[in-house]
TORPA-4810 file (N, C-alpha, C, O; in nm, 3 decimals):
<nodes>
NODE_1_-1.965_-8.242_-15.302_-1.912_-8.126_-15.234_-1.848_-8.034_-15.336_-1.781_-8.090_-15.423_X
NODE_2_-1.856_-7.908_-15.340_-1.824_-7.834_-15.473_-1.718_-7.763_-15.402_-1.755_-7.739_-15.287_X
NODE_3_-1.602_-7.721_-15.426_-1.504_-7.686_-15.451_-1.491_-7.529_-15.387_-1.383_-7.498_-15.337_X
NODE_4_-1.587_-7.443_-15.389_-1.617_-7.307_-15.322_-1.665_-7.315_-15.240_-1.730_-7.216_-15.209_X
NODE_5_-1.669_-7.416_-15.163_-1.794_-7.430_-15.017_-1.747_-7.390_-14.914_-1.809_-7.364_-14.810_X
NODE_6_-1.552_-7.374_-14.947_-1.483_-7.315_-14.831_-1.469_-7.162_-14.851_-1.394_-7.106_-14.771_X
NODE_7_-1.520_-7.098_-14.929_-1.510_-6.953_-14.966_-1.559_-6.853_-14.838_-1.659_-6.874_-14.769_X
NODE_8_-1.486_-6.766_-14.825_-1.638_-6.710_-14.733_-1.702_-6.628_-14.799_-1.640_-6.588_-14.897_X
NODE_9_-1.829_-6.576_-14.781_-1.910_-6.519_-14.839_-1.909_-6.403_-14.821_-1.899_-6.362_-14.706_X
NODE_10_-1.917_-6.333_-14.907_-1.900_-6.178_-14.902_-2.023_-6.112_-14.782_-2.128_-6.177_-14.781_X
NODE_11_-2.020_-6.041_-14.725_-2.118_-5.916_-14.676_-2.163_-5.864_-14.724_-2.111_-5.800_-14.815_X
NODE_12_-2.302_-5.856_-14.692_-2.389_-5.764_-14.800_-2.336_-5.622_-14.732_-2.321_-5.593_-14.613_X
NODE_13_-2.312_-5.543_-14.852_-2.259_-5.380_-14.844_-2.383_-5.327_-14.747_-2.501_-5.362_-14.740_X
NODE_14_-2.293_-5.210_-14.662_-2.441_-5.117_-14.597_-2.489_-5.079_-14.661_-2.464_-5.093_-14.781_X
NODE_15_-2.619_-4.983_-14.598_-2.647_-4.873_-14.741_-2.621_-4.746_-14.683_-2.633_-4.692_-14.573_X
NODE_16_-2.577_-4.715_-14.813_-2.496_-4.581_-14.820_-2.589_-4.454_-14.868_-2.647_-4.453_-14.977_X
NODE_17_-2.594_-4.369_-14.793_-2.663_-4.292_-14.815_-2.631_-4.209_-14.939_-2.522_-4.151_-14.945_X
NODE_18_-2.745_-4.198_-15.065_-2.718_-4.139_-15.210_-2.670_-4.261_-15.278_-2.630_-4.210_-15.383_X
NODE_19_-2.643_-4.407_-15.292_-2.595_-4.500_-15.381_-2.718_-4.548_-15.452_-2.836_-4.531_-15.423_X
NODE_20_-2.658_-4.618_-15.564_-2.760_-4.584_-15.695_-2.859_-4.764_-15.635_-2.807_-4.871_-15.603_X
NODE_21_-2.960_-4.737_-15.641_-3.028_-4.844_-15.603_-3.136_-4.924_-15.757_-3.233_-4.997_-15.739_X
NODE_22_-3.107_-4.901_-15.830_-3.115_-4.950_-15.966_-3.048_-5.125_-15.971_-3.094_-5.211_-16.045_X
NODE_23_-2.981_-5.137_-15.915_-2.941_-5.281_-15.894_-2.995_-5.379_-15.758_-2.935_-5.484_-15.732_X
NODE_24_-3.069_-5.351_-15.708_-3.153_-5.380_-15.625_-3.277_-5.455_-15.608_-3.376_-5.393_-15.649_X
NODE_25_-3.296_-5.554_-15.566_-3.449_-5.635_-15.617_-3.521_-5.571_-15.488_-3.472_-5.502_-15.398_X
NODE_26_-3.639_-5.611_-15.507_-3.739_-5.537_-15.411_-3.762_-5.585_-15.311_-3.839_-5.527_-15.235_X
NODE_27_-3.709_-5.695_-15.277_-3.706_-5.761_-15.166_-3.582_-5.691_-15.058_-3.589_-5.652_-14.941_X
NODE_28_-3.456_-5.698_-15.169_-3.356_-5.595_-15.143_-3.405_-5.444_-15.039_-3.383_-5.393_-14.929_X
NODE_29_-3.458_-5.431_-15.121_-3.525_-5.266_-15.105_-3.585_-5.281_-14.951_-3.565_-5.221_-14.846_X
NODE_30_-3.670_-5.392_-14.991_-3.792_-5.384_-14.796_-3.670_-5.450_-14.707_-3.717_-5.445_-14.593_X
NODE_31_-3.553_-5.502_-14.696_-3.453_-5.550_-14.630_-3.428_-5.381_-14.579_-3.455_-5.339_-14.466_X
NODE_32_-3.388_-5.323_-14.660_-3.269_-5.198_-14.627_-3.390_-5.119_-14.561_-3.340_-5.053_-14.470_X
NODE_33_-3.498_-5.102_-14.564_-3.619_-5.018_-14.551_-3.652_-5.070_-14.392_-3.681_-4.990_-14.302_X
NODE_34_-3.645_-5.181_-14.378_-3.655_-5.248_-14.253_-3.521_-5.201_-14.115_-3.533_-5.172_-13.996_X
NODE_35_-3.418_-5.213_-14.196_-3.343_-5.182_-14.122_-3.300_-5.022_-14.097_-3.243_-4.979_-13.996_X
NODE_36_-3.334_-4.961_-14.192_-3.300_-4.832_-14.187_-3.390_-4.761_-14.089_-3.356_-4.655_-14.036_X
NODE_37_-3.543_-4.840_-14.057_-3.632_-4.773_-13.995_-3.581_-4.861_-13.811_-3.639_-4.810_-13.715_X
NODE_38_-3.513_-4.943_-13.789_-3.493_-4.958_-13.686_-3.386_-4.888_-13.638_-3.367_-4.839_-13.526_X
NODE_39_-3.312_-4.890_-13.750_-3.187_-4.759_-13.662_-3.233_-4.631_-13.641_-3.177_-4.562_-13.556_X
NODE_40_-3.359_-4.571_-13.727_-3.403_-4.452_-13.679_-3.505_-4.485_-13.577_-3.585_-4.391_-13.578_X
NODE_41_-3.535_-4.556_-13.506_-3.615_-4.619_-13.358_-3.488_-4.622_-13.305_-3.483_-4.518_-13.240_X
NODE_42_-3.382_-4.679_-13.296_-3.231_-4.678_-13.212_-3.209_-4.508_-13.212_-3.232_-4.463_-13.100_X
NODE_43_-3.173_-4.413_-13.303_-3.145_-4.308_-13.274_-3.224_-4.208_-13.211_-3.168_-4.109_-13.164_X
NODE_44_-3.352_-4.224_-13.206_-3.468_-4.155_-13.143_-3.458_-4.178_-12.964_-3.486_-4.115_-12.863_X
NODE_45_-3.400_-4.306_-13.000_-3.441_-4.367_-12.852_-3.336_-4.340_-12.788_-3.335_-4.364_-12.667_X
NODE_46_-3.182_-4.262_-12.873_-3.095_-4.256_-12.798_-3.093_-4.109_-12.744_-3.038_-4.076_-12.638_X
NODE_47_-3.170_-4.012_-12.842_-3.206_-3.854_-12.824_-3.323_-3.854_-12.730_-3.360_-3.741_-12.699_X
NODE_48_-3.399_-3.966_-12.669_-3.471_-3.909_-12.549_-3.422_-3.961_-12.438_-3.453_-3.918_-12.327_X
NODE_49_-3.324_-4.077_-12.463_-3.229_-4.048_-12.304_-3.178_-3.945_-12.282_-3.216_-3.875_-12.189_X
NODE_50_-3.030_-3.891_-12.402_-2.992_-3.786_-12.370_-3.056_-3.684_-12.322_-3.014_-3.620_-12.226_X
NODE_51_-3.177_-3.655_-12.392_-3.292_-3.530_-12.375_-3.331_-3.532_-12.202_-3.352_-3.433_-12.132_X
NODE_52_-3.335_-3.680_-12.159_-3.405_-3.695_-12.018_-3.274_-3.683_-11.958_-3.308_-3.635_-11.849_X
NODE_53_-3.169_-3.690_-11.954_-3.041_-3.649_-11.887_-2.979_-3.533_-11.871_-2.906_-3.484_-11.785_X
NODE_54_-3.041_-3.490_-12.007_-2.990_-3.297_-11.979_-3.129_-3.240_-11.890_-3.116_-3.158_-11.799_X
NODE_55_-3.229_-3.283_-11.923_-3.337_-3.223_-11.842_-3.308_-3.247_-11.719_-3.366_-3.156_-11.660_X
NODE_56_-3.225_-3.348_-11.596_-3.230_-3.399_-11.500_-3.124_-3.294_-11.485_-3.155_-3.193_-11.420_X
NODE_57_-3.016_-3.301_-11.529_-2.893_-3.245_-11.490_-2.956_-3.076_-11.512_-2.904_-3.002_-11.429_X
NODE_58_-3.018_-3.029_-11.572_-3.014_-2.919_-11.566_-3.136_-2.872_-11.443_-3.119_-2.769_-11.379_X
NODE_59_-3.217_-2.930_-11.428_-3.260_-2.955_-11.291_-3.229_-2.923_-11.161_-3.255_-2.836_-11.078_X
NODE_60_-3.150_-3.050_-11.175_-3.006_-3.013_-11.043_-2.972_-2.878_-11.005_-2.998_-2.810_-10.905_X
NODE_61_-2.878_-2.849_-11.155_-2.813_-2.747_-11.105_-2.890_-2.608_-11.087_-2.821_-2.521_-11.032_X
NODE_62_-2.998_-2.576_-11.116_-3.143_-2.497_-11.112_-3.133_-2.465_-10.993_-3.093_-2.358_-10.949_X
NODE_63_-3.185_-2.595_-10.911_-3.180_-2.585_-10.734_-3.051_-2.551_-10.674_-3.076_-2.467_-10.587_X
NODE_64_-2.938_-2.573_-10.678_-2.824_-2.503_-10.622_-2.797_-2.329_-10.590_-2.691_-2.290_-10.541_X
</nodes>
């Protein structure tokens, strides 16, 4: 049993948009590439609810 096993382990840092990626292995790289492309599927997906909610609501108030 080694002596650091109770450490906790650091968090891998986000990525920061503009940080120098020169220290990075390429595996690194398709990690952040992976995730960066699901949060832009999360933010897309959150601009066509909104989009379908202002279209509804403005709808509405059209007919009044």
């Amino acid at each position: 049993m080694a002596i650091f096993d109770d450490e906790p382990r650091k968090k891998p840092r986000p990525h920061e948009i503009g940080q120098d990626l020169s220290l990075l292995s390429v595996d690194e790289l398709s990690e952040r590439i992976a995730l960066l492309r699901d949060e832009i599927a999360r933010l897309e997906a959150e601009r066509a609810a909104k989009g379908t909610t202002k279209s509804a609501a403005e709808a509405l108030f059209r007919r009044g």
